[in-house]
C-alpha distance (Angstrom), angle and dihedral (degrees) to the residues before:
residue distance angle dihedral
X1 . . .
X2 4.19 . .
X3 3.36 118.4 .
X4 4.12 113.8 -92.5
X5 3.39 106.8 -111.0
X6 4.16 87.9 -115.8
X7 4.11 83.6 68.3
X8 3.94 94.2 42.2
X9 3.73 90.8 52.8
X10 3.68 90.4 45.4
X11 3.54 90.7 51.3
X12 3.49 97.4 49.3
X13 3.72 95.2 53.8
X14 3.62 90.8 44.1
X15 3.91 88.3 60.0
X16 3.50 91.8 48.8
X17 3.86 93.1 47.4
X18 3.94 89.9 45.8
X19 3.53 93.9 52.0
X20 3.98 93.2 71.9
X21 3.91 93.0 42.2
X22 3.68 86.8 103.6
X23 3.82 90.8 59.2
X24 3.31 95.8 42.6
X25 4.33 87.8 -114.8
X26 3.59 124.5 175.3
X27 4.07 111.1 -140.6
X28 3.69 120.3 -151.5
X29 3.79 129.6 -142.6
X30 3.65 95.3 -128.8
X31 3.69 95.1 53.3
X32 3.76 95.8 46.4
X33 4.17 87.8 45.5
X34 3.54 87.6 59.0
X35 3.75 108.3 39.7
X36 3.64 80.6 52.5
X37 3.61 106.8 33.7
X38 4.35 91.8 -124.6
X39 3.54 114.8 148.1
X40 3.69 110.4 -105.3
X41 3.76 100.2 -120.1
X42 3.52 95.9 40.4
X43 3.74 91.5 52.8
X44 3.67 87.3 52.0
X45 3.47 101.1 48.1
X46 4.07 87.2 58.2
X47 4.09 89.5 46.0
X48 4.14 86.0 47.5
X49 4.11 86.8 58.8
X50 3.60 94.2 33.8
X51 4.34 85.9 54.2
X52 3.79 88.0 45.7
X53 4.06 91.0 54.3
X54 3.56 85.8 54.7
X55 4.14 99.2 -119.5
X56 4.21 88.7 109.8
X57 3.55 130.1 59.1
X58 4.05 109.3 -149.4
X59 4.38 111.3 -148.8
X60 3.49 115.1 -166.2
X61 3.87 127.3 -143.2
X62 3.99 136.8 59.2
X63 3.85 87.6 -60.3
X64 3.73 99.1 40.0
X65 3.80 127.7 96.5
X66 3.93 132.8 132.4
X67 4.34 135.3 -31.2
X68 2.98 127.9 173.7
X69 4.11 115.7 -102.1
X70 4.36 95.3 -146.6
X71 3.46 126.8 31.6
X72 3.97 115.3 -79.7
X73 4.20 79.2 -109.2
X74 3.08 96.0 61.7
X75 3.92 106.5 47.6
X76 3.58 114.2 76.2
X77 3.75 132.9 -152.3
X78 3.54 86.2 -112.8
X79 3.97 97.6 54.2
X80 3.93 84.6 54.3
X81 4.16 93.7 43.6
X82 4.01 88.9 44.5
X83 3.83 88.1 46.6
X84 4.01 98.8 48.5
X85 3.80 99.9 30.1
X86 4.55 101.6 28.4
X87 3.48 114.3 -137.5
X88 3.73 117.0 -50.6
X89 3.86 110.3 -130.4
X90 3.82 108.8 169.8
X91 3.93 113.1 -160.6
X92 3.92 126.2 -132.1
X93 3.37 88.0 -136.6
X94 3.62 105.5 131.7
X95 3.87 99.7 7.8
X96 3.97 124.1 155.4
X97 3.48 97.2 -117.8
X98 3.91 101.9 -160.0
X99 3.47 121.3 122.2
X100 3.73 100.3 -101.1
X101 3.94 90.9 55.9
X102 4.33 89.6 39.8
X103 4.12 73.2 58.4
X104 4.08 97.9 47.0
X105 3.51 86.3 47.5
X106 3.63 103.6 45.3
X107 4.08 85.9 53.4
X108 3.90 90.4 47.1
X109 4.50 89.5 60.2
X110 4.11 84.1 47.1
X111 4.09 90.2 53.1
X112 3.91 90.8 41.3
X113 4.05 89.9 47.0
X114 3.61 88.3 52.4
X115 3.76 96.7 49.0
X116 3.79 94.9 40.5
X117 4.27 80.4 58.2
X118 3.62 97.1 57.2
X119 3.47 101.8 29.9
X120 4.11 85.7 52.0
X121 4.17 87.2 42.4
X122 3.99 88.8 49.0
X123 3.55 117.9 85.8
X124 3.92 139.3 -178.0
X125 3.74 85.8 -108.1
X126 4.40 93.2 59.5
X127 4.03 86.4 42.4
X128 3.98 89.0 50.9
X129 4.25 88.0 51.0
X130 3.40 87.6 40.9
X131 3.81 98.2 49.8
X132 4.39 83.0 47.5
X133 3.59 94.4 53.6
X134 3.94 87.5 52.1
X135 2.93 88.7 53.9
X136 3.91 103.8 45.6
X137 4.01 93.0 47.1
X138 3.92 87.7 50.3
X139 3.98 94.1 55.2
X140 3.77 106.3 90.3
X141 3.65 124.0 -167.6
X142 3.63 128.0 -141.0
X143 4.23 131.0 -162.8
């Protein structure tokens, strides 16, 4: 399962706001929404859930904006998925129960084991190093 694009935007302003946490930065809506071409009250909306999970700090006033309430090491992918998305708990209700879908469905709880791991072993801080090394192998040099 991809990410719905409510979490990817999330996640992309979160990795913009969590790269000035060392500075101590504030990060405004507006200029995330248009680095990133998000619509402004959409992108609020997530950072409004994401502030009432506690992983963003709101600041009020013509400089305020967003920061990030934990470290970027110690707010995982999953934190930020659980926060914008809940938990997903799908009922049986309703379930073939033959063999061949017992089988389908056994393999689906192995896949969403294994993403639950590396979402929950992911944090802001490996998407920010990530994003840098992007970033470093796409500048090319020139004499």
């Amino acid at each position: 399962m991809a990410f719905s694009a409510k979490t990817e935007y999330g996640l992309v302003a979160l990795i913009e706001i969590a790269a000035k946490y060392g500075t101590g930065g504030v990060t405004q809506v507006a200029e995330i929404a248009a680095r990133q071409t998000i619509p402004d009250r959409y992108l609020e909306q997530m950072l409004t859930s994401l502030r009432r999970g506690g992983i963003l700090h709101s600041i009020r006033g013509p400089k305020g904006g967003y920061q990030l309430a934990k470290p970027p090491a110690a707010i995982s992918v999953a934190d930020v998925v659980a926060c914008l998305e809940g938990s997903a708990h799908e009922s049986s209700e309703g379930r073939r129960q033959t063999p061949e879908f017992a089988v389908l469905h056994d393999l689906d709880q192995q896949l969403e084991v294994a993403r639950q791991s590396l979402l929950q072993s992911t944090t802001l801080e490996t998407l920010i190093a990530q994003r840098d090394n992007k970033t470093r192998d796409s500048a090319m040099y020139f004499i």
